[in-house]
C-alpha positions as CSV (number, residue, x, y, z in Angstrom):
1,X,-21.5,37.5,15.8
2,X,-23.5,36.6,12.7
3,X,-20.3,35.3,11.4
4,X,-19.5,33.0,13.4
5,X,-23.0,31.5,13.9
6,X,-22.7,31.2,10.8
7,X,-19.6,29.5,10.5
8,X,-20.7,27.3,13.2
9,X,-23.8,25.8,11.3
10,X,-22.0,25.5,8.0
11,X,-19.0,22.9,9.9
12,X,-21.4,21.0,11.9
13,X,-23.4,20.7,8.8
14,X,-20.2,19.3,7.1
15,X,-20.2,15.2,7.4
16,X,-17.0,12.6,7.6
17,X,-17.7,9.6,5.3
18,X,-15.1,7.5,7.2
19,X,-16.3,4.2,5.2
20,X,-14.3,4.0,1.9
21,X,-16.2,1.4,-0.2
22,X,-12.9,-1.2,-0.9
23,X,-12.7,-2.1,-4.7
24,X,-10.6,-5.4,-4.4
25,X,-9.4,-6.8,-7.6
26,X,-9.0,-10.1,-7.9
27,X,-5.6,-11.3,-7.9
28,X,-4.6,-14.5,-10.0
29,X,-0.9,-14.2,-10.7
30,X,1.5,-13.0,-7.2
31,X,4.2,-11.9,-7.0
32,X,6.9,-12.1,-4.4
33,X,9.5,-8.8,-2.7
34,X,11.7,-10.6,-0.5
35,X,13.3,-7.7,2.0
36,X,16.0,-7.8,5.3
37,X,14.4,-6.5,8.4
38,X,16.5,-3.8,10.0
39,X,16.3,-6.4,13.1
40,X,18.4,-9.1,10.7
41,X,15.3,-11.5,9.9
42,X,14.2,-12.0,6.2
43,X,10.3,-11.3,5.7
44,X,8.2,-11.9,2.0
45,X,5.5,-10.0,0.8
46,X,3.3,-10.7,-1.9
47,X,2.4,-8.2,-4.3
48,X,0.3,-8.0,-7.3
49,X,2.0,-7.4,-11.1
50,X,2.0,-3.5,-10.8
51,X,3.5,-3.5,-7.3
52,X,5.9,-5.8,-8.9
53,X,6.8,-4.6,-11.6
54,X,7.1,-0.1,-10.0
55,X,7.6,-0.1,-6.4
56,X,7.4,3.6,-5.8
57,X,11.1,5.1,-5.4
58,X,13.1,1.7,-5.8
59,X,16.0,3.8,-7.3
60,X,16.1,5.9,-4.4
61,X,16.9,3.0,-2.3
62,X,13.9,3.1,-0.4
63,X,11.0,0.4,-1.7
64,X,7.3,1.3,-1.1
65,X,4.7,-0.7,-2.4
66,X,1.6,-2.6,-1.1
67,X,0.9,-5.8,-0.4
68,X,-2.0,-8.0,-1.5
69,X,-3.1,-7.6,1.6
70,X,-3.5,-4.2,1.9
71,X,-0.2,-3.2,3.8
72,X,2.0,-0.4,3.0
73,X,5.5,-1.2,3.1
74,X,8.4,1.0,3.0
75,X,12.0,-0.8,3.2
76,X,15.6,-0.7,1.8
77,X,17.6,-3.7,1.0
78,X,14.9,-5.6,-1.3
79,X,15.4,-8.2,-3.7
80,X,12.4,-9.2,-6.5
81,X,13.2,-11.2,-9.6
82,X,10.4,-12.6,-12.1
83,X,11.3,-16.4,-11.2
84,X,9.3,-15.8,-8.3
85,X,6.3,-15.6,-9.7
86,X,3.6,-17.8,-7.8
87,X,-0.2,-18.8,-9.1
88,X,-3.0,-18.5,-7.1
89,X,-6.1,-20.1,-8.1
């Protein structure tokens, strides 16, 4: 019985920080992933010079990066090339 009275205190004594503090660099140079919706439509996401440059599994087939905004995005049949390189200022 102590046991679990004691396990009892020690989880509700255990807090959840929910909040993440967001670090957001600041972005100057963008760059653009153009991929085909499975649905047929062409979408364009703008991604920063790491995203860019090693979207996670892109030999695979299967493209995941991030956006600038914050969106994960997993998708095959993408297209980037360095002439789409846009400023931002």
């Amino acid at each position: 019985m102590k046991k679990i009275i004691i396990t009892c205190l020690l989880l509700s004594a255990c807090e959840t920080n929910k909040s993440k503090p967001k670090f957001r660099k600041e972005i100057r140079t963008t760059y653009e992933i153009i991929c085909k919706h499975p649905l047929g439509h062409i979408e364009n996401f703008k991604v920063d010079k790491s995203n860019f440059m090693r979207p996670s599994n892109h030999r695979g087939g299967i493209w995941s990066f991030t956006t600038i905004d914050e969106v994960l995005i997993r998708s095959s049949n993408c297209h980037s090339s360095s002439k789409s390189i846009q400023m931002e200022q």
